[in-house]
C-alpha positions as CSV (number, residue, x, y, z in Angstrom):
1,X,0.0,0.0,0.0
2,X,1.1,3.5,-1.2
3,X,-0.5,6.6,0.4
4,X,1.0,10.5,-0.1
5,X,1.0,12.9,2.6
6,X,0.7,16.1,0.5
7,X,-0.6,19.7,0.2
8,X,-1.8,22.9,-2.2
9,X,-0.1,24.9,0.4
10,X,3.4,24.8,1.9
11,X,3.9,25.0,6.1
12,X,1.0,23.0,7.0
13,X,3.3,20.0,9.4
14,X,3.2,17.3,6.4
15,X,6.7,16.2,7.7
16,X,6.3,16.0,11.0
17,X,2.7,14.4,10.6
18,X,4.3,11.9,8.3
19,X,7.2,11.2,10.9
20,X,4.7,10.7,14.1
21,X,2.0,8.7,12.2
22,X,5.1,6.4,10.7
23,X,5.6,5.9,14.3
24,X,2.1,5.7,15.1
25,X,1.6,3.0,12.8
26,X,5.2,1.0,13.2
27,X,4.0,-1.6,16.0
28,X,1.6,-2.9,13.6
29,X,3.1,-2.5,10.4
30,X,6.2,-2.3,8.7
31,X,6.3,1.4,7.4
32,X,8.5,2.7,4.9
33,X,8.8,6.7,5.3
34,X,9.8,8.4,1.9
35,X,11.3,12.1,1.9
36,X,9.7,12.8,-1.6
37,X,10.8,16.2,-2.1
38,X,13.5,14.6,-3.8
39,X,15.9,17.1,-3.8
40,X,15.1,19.4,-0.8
41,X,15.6,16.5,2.3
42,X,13.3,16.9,5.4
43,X,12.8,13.7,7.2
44,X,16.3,13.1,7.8
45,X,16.8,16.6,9.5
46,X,13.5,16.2,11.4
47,X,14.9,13.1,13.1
48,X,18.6,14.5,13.2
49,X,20.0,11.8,10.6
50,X,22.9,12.0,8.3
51,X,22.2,9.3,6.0
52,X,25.3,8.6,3.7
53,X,22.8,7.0,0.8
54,X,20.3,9.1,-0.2
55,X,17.9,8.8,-3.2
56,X,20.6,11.2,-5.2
57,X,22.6,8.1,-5.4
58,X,20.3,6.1,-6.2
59,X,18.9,8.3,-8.9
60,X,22.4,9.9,-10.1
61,X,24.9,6.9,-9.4
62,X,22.7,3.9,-10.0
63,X,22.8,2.9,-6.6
64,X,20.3,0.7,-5.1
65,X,17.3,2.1,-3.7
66,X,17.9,-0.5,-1.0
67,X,21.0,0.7,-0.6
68,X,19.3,4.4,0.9
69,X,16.9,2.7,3.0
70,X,17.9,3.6,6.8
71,X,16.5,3.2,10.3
72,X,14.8,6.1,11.7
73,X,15.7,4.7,15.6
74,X,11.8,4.8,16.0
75,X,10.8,1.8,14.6
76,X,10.3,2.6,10.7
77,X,12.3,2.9,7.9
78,X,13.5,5.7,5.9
79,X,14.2,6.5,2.0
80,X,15.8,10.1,2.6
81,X,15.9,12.7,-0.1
82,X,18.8,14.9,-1.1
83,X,19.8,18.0,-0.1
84,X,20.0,20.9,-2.4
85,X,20.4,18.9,-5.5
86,X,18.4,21.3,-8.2
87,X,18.3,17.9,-11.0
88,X,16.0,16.0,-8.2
89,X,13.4,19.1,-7.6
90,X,12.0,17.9,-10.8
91,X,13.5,14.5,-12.3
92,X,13.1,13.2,-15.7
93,X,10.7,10.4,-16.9
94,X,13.7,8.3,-16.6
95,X,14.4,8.8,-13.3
96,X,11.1,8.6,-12.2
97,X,10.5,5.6,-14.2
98,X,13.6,4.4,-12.4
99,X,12.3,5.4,-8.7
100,X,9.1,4.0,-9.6
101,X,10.9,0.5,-10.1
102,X,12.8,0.8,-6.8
103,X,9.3,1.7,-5.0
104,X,7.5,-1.2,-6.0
105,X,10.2,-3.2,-5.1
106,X,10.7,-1.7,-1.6
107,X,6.7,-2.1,-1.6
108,X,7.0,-5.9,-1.7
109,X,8.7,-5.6,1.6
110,X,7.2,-3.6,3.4
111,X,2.8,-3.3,4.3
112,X,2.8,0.6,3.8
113,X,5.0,3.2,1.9
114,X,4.5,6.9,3.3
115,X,5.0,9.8,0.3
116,X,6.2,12.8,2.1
117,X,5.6,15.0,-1.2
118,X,6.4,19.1,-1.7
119,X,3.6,21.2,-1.9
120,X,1.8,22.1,-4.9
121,X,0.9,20.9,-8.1
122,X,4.5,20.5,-9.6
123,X,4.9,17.3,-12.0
124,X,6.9,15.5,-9.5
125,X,3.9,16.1,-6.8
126,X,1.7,15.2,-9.1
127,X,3.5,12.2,-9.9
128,X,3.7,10.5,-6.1
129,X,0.0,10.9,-5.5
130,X,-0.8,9.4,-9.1
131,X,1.3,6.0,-7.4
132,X,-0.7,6.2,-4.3
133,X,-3.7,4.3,-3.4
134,X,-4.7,7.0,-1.5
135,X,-4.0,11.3,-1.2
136,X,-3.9,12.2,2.3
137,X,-4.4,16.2,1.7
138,X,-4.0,18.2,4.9
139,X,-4.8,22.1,5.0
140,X,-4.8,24.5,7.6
141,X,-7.8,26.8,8.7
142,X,-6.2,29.4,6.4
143,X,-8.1,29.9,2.9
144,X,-4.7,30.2,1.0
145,X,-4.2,26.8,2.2
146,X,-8.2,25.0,2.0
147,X,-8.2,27.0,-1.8
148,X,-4.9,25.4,-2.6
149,X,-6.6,21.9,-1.0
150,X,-9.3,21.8,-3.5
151,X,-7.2,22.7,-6.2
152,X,-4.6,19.9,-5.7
153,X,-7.4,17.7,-5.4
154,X,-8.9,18.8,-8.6
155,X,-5.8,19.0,-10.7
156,X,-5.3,14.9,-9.6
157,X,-8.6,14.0,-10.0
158,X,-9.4,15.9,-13.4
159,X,-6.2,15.6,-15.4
160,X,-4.8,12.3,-13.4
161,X,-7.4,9.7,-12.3
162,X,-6.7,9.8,-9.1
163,X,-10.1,9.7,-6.8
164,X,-9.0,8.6,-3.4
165,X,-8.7,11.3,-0.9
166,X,-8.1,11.6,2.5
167,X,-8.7,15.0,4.2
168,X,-6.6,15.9,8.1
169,X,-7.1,19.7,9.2
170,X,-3.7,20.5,10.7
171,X,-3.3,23.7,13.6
172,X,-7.2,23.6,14.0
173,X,-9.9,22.4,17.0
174,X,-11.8,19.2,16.4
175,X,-14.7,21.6,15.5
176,X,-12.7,24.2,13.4
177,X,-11.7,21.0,11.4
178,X,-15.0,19.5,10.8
179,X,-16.1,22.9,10.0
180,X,-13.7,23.7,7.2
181,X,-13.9,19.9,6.2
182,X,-18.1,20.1,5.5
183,X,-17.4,23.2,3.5
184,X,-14.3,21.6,1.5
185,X,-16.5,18.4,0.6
186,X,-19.4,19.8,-0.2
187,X,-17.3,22.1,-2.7
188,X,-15.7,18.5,-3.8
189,X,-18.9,16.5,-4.1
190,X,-20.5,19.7,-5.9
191,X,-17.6,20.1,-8.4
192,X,-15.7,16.8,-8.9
193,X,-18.4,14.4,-7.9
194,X,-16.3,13.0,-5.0
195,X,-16.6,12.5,-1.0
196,X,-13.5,12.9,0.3
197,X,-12.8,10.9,4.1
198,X,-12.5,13.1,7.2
199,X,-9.5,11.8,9.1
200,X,-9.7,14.0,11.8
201,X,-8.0,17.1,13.3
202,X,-4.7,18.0,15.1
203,X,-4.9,20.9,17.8
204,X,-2.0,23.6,17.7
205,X,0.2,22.0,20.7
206,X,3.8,23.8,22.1
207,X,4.5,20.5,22.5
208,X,4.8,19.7,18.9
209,X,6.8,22.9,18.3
210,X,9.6,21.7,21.1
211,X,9.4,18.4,19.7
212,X,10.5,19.6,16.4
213,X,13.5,21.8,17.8
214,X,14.4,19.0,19.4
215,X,14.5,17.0,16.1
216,X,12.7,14.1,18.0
217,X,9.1,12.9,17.0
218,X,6.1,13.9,18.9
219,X,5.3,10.4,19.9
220,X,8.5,10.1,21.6
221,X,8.8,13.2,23.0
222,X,5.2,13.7,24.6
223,X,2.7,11.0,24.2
224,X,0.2,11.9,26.4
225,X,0.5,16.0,24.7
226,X,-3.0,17.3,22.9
227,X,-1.8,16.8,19.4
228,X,0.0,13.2,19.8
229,X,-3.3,12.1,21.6
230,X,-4.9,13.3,17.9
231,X,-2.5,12.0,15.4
232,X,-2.8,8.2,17.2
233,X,-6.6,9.0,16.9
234,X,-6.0,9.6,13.2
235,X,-3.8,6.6,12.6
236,X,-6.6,4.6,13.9
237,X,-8.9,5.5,11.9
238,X,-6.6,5.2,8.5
239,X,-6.1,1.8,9.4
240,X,-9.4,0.7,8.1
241,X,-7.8,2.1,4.8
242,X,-5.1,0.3,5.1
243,X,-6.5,-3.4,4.7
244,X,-7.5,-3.4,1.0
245,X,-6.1,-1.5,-2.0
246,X,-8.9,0.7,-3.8
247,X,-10.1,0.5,-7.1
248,X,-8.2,3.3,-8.9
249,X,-9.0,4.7,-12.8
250,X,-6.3,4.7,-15.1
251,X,-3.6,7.5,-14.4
252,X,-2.6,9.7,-17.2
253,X,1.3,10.4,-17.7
254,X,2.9,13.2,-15.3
């Protein structure tokens, strides 16, 4: 199973989201974490890594993607992206046709591959949530970043096939989340004929900011804080996702 973590907008906590529900989800399953802004690295630094293999040699050396694959100390793996290397920010159709290889295979190994994408609807975001199952499209309760939200989610469905979305409000209340979520889906369902799933909601928490200056997940830093109670709460209910691939159209090239 393939699902993105991704987003119209930038700055709304896709990294650290993906790192804690990794972890959230690691007891159970054996979670691959992917840095997929290729060439601008994130996980690594979140969890204060220095991976020596990272997808730039796989993609520029012919490397292995196994070969990058490293421990995050927290109970999933990690395929980290490069730093600062411009050719990764957007790859080629060969390279991606290469990293597409290496992903399946990885996927044979593992139950669940997280996409940690860039923001936006650049070809190579475009082109990890096309290989997902599933979109898992967080906004914040700023319209920039619920406007940019719907039109991610139109751009994939319209022009890519894609029709399986996930929906997390990031920095909001449980009800400021299920209010900008009725107005997003019914703006979805009107115009694109979809109904997207409400994950849930993750409460601004301190915690979460010391958590990342610390370069240490929330999980592990403070379980028991506001927003790690809410991302366990949202891994639970993706798990129901999690126990059948769904039927996806035909995606058009990227």
């Amino acid at each position: 199973m393939m699902i993105s973590i991704t987003s119209g907008k930038g700055g709304v906590g896709k990294t650290s989201f993906a790192v804690n529900l990794a972890l959230a989800l690691s007891p159970e399953y054996r979670v691959l974490l992917v840095d997929a802004d290729l060439g601008l690295a994130n996980v690594d630094v979140m969890l204060s890594l220095a991976p020596q293999v990272t997808v730039r040699h796989v993609l520029l050396e012919g490397r292995s993607v196994k070969a990058a694959v490293v421990k995050s100390g927290y109970g999933f793996d990690i395929l980290p992206a490069a730093s600062g290397v411009v050719e990764l920010v957007q790859p080629d159709s060969e390279m991606r046709g290469a990293l597409e290889l290496g992903l399946q295979e990885l996927a044979n190994e593992y139950d669940l591959l997280l996409f940690d994408t860039g923001a936006g609807i650049s070809p190579v975001v475009l082109w990890f949530n096309c290989l997902a199952a599933y979109s898992l499209v967080i906004y914040t309760p700023e319209p920039t970043s619920i406007t940019d939200a719907y039109a991610l989610i139109k751009v994939l469905s319209r022009d890519y096939g894609q029709k399986n979305f996930l929906l997390l409000a990031n920095q909001a209340s449980e009800k400021e989340g299920e209010q900008y979520y009725a107005h997003l889906s019914r703006v979805i369902n009107h115009y694109l004929g979809l109904s997207p799933y409400f994950l849930g909601s993750i409460p601004k928490d301190p915690e979460l900011e010391r958590s990342i200056r610390l370069q240490k997940p929330l999980l592990a830093h403070k379980r028991e804080s506001k927003a790690a109670r809410a991302i366990l709460k949202i891994a639970e209910e993706l798990k129901p996702f999690l126990q059948k691939e769904p039927l996806k159209a035909a995606a058009r090239g990227v």
